[in-house]
N, C-alpha and C positions, 0 to 999 in steps of 0.2 A: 562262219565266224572269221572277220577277219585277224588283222597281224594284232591289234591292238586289242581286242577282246581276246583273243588268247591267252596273251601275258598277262593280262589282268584277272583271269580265269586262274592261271596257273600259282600267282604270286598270291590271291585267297585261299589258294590249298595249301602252299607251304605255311605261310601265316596262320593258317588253321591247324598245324600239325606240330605247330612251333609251341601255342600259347597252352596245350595241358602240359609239354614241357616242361613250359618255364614256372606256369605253376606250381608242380610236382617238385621243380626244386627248389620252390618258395616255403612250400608246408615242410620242405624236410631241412634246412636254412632256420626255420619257425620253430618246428618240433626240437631240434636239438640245441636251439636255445631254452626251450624250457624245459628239456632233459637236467640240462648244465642248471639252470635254477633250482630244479627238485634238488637234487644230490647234492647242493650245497650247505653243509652243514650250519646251522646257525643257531644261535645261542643272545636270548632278550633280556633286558634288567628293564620294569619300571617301576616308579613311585606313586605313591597314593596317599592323601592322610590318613590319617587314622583317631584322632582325635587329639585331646589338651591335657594335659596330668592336672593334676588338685594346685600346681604352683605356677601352671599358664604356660608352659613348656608344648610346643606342637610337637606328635609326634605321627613319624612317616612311615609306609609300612613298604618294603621292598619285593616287589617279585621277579623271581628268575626263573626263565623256562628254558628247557631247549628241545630240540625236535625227534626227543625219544620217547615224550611222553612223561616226564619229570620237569614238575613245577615245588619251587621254596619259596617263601613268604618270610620275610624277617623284619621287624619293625626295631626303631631306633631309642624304643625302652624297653629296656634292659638286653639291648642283643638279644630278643628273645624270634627260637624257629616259631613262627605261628602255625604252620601247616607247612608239609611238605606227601606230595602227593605224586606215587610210584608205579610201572603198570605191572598187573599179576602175569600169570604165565598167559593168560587169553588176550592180553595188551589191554586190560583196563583199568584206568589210574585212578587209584584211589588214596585219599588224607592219609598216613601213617604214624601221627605225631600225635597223641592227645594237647589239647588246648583250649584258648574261647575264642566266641568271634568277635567279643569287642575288648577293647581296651580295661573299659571300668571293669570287667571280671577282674583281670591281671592285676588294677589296681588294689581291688576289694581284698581278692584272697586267691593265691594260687603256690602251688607247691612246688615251685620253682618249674613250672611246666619250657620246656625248650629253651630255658634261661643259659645267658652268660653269667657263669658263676667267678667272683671275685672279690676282695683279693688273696682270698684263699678258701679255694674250694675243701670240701668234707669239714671235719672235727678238730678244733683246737679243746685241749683240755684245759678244764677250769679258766678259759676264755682267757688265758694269758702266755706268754712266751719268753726267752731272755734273751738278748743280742749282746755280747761286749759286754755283759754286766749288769746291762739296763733291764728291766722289766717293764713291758709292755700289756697295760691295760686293754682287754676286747671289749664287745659286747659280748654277756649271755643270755644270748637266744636262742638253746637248744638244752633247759635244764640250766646245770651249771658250767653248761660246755659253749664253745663258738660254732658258730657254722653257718656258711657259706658266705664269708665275708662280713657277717654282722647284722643288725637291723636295716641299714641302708649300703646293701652290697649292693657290686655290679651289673646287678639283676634287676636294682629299680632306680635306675639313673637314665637320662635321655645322653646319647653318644651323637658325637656329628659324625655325620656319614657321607661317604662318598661312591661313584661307582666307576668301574671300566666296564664299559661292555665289549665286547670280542665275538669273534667268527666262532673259535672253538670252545669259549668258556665265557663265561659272565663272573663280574665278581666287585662282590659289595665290601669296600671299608670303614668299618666305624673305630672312633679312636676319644680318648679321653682324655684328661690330668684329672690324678687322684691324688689328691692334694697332701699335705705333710700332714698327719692327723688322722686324718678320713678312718673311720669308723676302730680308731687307736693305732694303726698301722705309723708305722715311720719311715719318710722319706718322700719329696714328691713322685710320683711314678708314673711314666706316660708309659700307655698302654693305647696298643692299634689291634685289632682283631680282622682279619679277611677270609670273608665266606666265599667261595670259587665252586661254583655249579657248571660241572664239564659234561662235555659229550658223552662218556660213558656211565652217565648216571653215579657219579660220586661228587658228592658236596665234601669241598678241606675246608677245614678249616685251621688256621695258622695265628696263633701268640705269637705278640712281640711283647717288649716292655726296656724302658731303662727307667735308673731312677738317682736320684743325687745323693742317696743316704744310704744304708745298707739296710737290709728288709728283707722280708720275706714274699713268696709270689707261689700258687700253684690255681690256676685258671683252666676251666671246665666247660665244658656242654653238657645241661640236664634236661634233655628231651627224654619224652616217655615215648616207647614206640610200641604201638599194635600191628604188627605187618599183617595184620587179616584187613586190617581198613573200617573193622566192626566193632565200635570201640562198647558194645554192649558187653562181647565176650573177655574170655582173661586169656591171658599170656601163657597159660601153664601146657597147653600143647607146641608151643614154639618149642624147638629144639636148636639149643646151645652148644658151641663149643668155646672153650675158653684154653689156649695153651700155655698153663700156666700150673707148673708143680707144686705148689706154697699159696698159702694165703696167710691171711694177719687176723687169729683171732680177736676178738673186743670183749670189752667189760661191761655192766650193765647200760654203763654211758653210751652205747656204741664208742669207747676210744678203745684203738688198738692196744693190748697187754703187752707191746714189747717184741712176742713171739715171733716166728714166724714157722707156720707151720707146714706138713705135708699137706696133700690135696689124698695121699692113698686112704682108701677105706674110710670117707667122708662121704658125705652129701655133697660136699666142695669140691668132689672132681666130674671137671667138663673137659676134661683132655681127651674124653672120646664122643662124639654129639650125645646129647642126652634130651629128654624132656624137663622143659622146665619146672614141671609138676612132678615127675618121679619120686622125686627123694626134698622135695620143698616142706611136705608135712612129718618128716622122720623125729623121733625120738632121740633131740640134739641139743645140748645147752645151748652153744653156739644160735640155730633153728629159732629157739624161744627168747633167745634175746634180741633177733635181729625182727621177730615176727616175723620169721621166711629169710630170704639173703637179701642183707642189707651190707657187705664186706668188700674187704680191697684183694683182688688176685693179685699175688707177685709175677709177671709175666717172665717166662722164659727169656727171652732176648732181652738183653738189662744195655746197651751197647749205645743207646740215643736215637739210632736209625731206624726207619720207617720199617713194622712190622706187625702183621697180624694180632689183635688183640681178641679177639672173637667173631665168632662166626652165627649167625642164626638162620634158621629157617622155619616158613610156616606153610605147615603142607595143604592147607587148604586153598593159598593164592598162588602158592610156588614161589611167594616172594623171597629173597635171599637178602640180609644185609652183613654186610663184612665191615669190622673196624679197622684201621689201622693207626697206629701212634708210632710218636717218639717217646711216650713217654713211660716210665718203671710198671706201672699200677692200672688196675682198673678196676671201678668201684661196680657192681654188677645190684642193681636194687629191684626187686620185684613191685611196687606198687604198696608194700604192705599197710600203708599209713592211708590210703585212700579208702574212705567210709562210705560214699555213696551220696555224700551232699553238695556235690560240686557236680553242676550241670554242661553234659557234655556239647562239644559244639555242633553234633548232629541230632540231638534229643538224646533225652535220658538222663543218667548221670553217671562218673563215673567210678568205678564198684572195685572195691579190694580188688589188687592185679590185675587190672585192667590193663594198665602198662607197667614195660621196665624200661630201666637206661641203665649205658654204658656209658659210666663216667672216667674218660683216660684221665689219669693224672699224676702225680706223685702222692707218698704214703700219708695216709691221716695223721692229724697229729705231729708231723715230723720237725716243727721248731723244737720238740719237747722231748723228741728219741733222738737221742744223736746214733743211734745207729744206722738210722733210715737213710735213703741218698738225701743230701743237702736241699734243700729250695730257698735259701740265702742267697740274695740278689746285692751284688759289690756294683759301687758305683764305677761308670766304665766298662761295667759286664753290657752285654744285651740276654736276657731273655726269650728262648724261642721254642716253642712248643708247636706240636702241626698233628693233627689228626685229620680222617679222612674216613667218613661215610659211603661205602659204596654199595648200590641196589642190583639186582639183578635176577633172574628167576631161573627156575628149576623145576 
C-alpha cells in the first residue's frame, strides 16, 4: 500500500468513527427539542357556530382546552357553560355539567342549565323593589315572585364575544348594554363577563358592570353539576362541605323571612363534609318547602376576598370541585324541580337530583331587606364579582 492509499485508508476510518458521532448528537439536539415541546404548557380557545335564535341572531359556541385533560364549551347565548369535561382519578375526562347538545333545546325549555344569570340572580319579592323612593316594576315569573332577571334575562340574549388565548390560560369575554328598562330594571348597565380556563384545571370566572343610573346588580352561574360524569344517577352520594354557620330560612315563596339563622342541629349544616342525601329527606319545614335544599348559606368570610365557598366530592370518580368567591352567599339547590322530561345530552333524561349548583352571589331578595349587604350599583361605582371553579381528584 503505498503513501497515498494509506491516508486515504486512514482518513475513511476517522470519518467512519466521526458520523455515528455526529449523529448521536443530532438525535440528542432533536430529542431535547421535543423534550422542551412536550413540557410546554399550553392552553386553546376555539370557535364554532352553533346556530340562529327565533330573531336571526348567529350564535358561536367557544371551546377551551388545556393540556390537563379539562375542556369548556360556552356559547354566546345566554353565557351559558354547555359542557365542561374533567379527568376522574384514572385520568378520564368526562361532561360534568348537565345540558343539551343543540341550541333549540335551550331555546325550547331549560332550567337555566350552565346559564349567566342576570340582572339579578335568585328571588325578588312580589317582582318589585324601591330605590330613592321610586318603585320599580319586575316581571313575575316565578309565582308572584321575580327570578332570575325576569322573562328575558341574561340567560337568553346573544353577548358579543371576544377571546385572548395565552400559553398558561385561555379566556373568553363576552359583554353587553342592558339597556334603561330592560326587563323593569333602571339604568343602562354595561356589563363584561370573563371565563379564564387555567392550567390548574380552574375555570374564574369575573363580573364587572357600571351603569349611569342607580340600580341594582347580583349576577351568577347556574350550572348543574354531576361529578360522576353519569348524569343517569343523582347527586345524593356527593359529599359537601359548605363553611358557613347561618343560612336564610324562606317562606312558601322561596323568599328569604328576614332571618338569619344557625346551621347547628339542621339538615343545613355542611361545616363538616356530609352526604348530600343524609339529612336531604329529614322531617323539616324548611326540607318541604324547598323540596330538598333549595337556600342561601351565609358564608363565613363576609370581607369581599377570595374564599372557599364549598367543597364537594364524589367518591366513585375521585372527582373533587372547590368554589371560591368574593361574594357573601351561596345558593346550594339540589335539582329538585327536575321531573324526568328533559332529555339528557347523553340519552335519557334528566331525573329529580340529577344535578346540583353553587350559585355565589349576594342574599335573595336583598333590594327588599335592608338588612342584607347592599347590591345597589351608584353611578361611578364599578361592580366586580369573581368566582372560581376548581377540579381536582382524590
Amino acid at each position: 500500500m503505498n503513501y497515498f492509499q494509506r491516508s486515504s485508508y486512514f482518513l475513511a476510518i476517522l470519518l467512519f468513527a466521526l458520523i455515528p458521532l455526529s449523529c448521536k448528537n443530532a438525535r440528542k439536539e432533536n430529542t431535547g427539542t421535543e423534550e422542551a415541546s412536550k413540557s410546554t404548557p399550553s392552553v386553546s380557545i376555539g370557535k364554532s357556530a352553533f346556530g340562529t335564535t327565533p330573531d336571526g341572531e348567529s350564535v358561536d359556541l367557544y371551546t377551551l382546552r388545556n393540556d390537563q385533560g379539562m375542556e369548556v364549551t360556552i356559547m354566546t347565548y345566554g353565557g351559558i357553560i354547555t359542557s365542561l369535561k374533567t379527568p376522574d382519578k384514572a385520568g378520564v375526562s368526562k361532561d360534568v355539567v348537565l345540558g343539551f347538545p343543540t341550541l333549540a333545546q335551550y331555546l325550547e325549555s331549560s332550567p337555566y342549565f350552565g346559564a349567566l344569570i342576570g340582572r339579578y340572580g335568585n328571588r325578588i319579592a312580589n317582582g318589585k323593589f324601591t330605590l330613592d323612593g321610586k318603585t320599580y316594576a319586575l316581571a313575575k315569573n316565578d309565582g308572584p315572585n321575580h327570578l332570575h332577571g325576569g322573562n328575558k334575562g341574561f340567560d337568553k340574549v346573544v353577548w358579543n364575544a371576544s377571546e385572548r388565548p395565552g400559553q398558561n390560560s385561555a379566556t373568553l369575554v363576552l359583554a353587553r348594554l342592558s339597556a334603561d328598562g330592560e326587563e323593569g330594571y333602571p339604568g343602562n348597565l354595561h356589563v363584561k363577563v370573563t371565563y379564564t380556563l387555567n392550567q390548574d384545571n380552574s375555570l374564574d370566572i369575573r363580573y364587572e358592570a357600571r351603569t349611569d343610573q342607580k340600580t341594582v346588580i347580583n349576577l351568577t352561574n347556574h350550572s348543574y353539576f354531576n361529578l360522576s360524569g353519569d348524569f343517569s344517577s343523582t347527586i345524593l352520594d356527593h359529599v359537601l362541605q359548605i363553611p358557613a354557620d347561618s343560612y336564610l330560612p324562606v317562606d312558601a315563596g322561596l323568599i328569604p323571612t328576614g332571618e338569619i339563622q344557625p346551621v347547628t342541629g339542621t339538615p343545613f349544616d355542611f361545616r363538616e363534609p356530609k352526604k348530600i342525601g343524609e339529612d336531604i329527606n329529614a322531617v323539616n319545614e324548611q326540607l318541604k318547602r324547598g323540596m330538598g335544599f333549595d337556600h342561601c348559606w351565609v358564608l363565613n368570610k363576609q370581607d369581599g376576598e377570595m374564599a372557599l365557598a364549598a367543597r364537594v366530592y364524589e367518591p366513585g370518580s375521585g372527582r373533587v370541585l372547590e368554589v371560591y368567591t368574593t361574594e357573601p352567599g351561596i345558593q346550594f339547590y339540589t335539582g329538585n324541580f327536575l321531573d324526568g322530561t328533559l332529555t339528557a345530552k347523553n340519552g335519557g333524561t334528566y331525573a329529580r337530583r340529577s344535578g346540583f349548583c353553587l350559585e355565589t352571589e349576594h342574599f335573595p331578595d336583598s333590594p327588599n331587606q335592608k338588612e342584607f349587604p347592599s347590591v345597589v350599583l351608584n353611578p361611578g361605582d364599578q361592580y366586580v364579582s369573581r368566582t372560581t371553579f376548581k377540579f381536582s381528584t382524590n
